[in-house]
C-alpha positions, 0 to 999 in steps of 0.5 A: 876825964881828960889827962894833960902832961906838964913836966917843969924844968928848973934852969937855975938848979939845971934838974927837974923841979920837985913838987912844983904846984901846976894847975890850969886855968879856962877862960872861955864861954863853955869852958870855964875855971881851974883844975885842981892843983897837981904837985910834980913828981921827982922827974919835974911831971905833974899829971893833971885830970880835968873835964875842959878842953881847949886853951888853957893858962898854965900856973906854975907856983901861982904863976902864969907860965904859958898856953897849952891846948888840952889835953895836951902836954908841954915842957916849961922852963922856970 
């Protein structure tokens, strides 16, 4: 099993987000699907398991936000 970091920042409020939903996304011929929805904690971190490598779509809140190679980690700004 693999880990990928997501931290969530919230520009609007200047603070971590709170209970943001994370969950990536494959879109590839061997690896395909999502990974079940991660909640970030109160420093904006969400700590998501999944068994696909590769480039994924990061989702935030049901949104697509960026691209991350996982596993992996990355900071997004909302």
């Amino acid at each position: 099993m693999h880990t990928s970091i997501i931290k969530v920042y919230n520009a609007r409020y200047g603070k971590w987000e709170q209970n943001a939903k994370v969950v990536l996304f494959w879109n590839g011929l061997l690896n395909s699907g999502f990974s079940k929805a991660v909640y970030t904690n109160a420093q904006g971190v969400a700590e998501v398991q999944h068994a696909s490598t590769g480039m994924a779509d990061v989702h935030v809140n049901g949104k697509f936000r960026e691209k991350l190679r996982t596993p992996g980690a990355i900071t997004i700004t909302i």
